[in-house]
C-alpha positions, 0 to 999 in steps of 0.5 A: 057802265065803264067808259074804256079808252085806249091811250099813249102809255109811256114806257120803259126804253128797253135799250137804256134800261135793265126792265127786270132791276126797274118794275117793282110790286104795288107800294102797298105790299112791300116793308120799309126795308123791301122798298129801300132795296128796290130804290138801290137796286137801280137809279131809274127804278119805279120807287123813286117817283112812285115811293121816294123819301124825304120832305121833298120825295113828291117834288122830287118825283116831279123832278126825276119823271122829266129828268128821266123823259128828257134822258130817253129813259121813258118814251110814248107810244106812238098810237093809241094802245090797250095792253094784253098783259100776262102773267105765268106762276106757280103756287104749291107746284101749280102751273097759272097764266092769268090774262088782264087787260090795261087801258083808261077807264072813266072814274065815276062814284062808287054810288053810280054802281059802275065802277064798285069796292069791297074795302074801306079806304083809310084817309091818311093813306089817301093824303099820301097818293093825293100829294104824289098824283098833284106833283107828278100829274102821272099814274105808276101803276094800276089798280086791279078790278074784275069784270064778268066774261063768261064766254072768255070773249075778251081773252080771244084777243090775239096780242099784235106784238110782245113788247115786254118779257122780263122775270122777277123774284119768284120764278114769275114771268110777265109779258106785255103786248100792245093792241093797237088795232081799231077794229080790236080796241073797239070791241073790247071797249064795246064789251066792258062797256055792258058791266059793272067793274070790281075793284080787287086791289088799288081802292086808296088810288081810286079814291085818290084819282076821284079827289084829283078828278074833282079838284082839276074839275072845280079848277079848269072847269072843261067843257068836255071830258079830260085825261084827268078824269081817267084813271089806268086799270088791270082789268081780268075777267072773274072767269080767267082760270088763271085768277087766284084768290089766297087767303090772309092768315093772321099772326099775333104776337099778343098771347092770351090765358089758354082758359080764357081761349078755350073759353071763347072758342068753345061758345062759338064753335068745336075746338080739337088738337090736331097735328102741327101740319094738319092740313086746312079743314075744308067744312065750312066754318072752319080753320086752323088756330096755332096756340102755344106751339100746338095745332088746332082745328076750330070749326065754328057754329051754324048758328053762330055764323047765321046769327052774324050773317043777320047782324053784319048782312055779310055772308058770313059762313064765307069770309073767314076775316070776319070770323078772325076780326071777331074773335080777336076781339073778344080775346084782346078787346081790342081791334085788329087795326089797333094791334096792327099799328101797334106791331102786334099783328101781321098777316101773310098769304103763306102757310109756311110763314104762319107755321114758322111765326107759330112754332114761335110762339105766336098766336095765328090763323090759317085760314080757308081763302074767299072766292072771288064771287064773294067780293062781287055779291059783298059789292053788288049788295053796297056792303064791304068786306072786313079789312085783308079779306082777300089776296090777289095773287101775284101782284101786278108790277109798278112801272110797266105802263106810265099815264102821264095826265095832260089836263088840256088833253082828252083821251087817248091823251097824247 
């Protein structure tokens, strides 16, 4: 199972640098315009080695990440460190905490069963972080993946010393403490060591390092293992009561003939008006559609969800993205991917976006969210779930913790 390993993490230096004006979310999550403000927000912001523009932007990250190590802006632990990283939110009024660790795991195939994904990975996406990882031999960020701990052994780990507070947009809260005791490090390397891993977010970097690992492979050929064939991860047990999945409604702004919906909805399932602020059904198969600045709630057949359920060997009665992928197409003969690239779809993790988009006149689904045990059985079963399944919520930050990749070097890579 996963090799975990503490390591020399680099970090903000807190007297040079304003920590809450540096961080920002996972590139992947921001608009053109959201990663335009964070780059002026600040001249050693995370987006400019992570996200930067130009035909020079992965050179250019090169350059700025010793720029910026010479200038004192990054410094290196001094020993070996796992980091306890917590996370205070709120969502519809609710209080969460969730607890995560960071820390080097060995990158393996996903066929080895170790380290396991529930998405596809799209190649063009791939390119992109490949070319940004050969220029700065440095990991920004984390990848997300859950692991099972059903006693919360990992999470009774008492942080030594807080290292990091900082407040971001949203009212969110993220601390950072260093774990550097032996004793400590090795029973929880010792306990991750027994499962499987599970990939909640970063799936395009995990690719993206397993590429790297074999092009550094195939050109050093070492004997043993190098810091190169590691990759850092958030790693939070399925059982955290702080874990929250949210559902990824979809928004269209494509409107099909009102016969030609009810049509198909009235072969797979019930359609009925409901008010414009119903709230979201809780039987199963069923969800919230908004046509023509009206409420409707639709709840699909059994036998419509097992006759998937045999085609797609999914459980479909519990991936609602699914239902989604299929009726779009039906309606549209064409795949959310494609309306996607051609800016006829969006999707958000917020009722009160798709209720504002709606009463536009768009077309949208509310849908019900997808636990978390759902992406472990898709996983176990080497099935992967249909595309924006799942939103992990809050996103982990960009530029709390920097793996500079030594190729000579072996873990803890100084």
């Amino acid at each position: 199972m996963p090799e975990v390993r503490p390591f020399y993490g680099w970090r903000y230096h807190p007297g040079r640098v304003d920590l809450s004006r540096v961080v920002a979310p996972p590139y992947d999550v921001v608009t053109p315009e959201e990663a335009q403000e964070y780059l002026r927000r600040d001249p050693y912001n995370i987006f400019h080695l992570e996200l930067g523009g130009g035909p020079e932007r992965y050179r250019q990250a090169a350059r700025s990440l010793q720029q910026w190590i010479k200038e004192g802006i990054l410094i290196r632990e001094d020993s070996p460190s796992i980091y306890l990283y917590r996370l205070h939110f709120s969502v519809a009024g609710k209080e969460y905490t969730r607890t995560g660790f960071i820390a080097l795991v060995r990158l393996s195939p996903f066929t080895q069963g170790k380290i396991l994904p529930h998405e596809k990975t799209f190649p063009r996406v791939t390119e992109d972080r490949l070319e940004l990882l050969r220029a700065t031999s440095a990991q920004f960020s984390q990848i997300f993946v859950l692991y099972r701990d059903p006693e919360l052994f990992t999470l009774q780990s008492r942080p030594e010393e807080k290292i990091l507070e900082i407040q971001t947009e949203g009212g969110q809260r993220h601390e950072l403490y260093r774990l550097r005791d032996p004793e400590v490090q090795r029973a929880l390397c010792s306990f991750w060591q027994e499962r499987p891993f599970y990939i909640a977010d970063g799936h395009h970097r995990y690719t993206t390092a397993l590429r790297y690992a074999q092009e550094m492979e195939s050109r050093l050929r070492p004997e043993g293992p190098r810091c190169f064939h590691y990759m850092m991860m958030y790693m939070c047990p399925f059982e955290d009561p702080g874990l929250l999945v949210l559902p990824t409604h979809r928004i269209l702004r494509r409107v099909p003939e009102e016969s030609r919906l009810r049509e198909i909805l009235t072969e797979l399932g019930e359609m009925r008006e409901v008010s414009f602020t119903a709230s979201l059904p809780s039987e199963e198969g069923a969800f919230l559609l908004f046509f023509q600045r009206r409420a409707y709630k639709v709840r699909l057949h059994r036998e419509i969800l097992e006759r998937w359920e045999r085609e797609s060997g999914l459980p479909e009665n519990r991936l609602p993205a699914s239902w989604c992928a299929r009726i779009v197409l039906r309606l549209f003969g064409e795949t959310e991917k494609d309306l996607k690239e051609k800016g006829l779809l969006t999707y958000t993790p917020w009722p009160e976006e798709v209720r504002h988009e709606a009463d536009k006149g768009a077309l949208a689904f509310l849908l019900p969210p997808t636990p978390a045990k759902v992406l472990e059985e898709v996983a176990r079963s080497g099935k992967v779930m249909p595309h924006k399944s799942t939103y992990f919520y809050p996103k982990i930050l960009t530029g709390l913790v920097i793996f500079r990749i030594n190729p000579e070097a072996s873990p803890p890579c100084p």
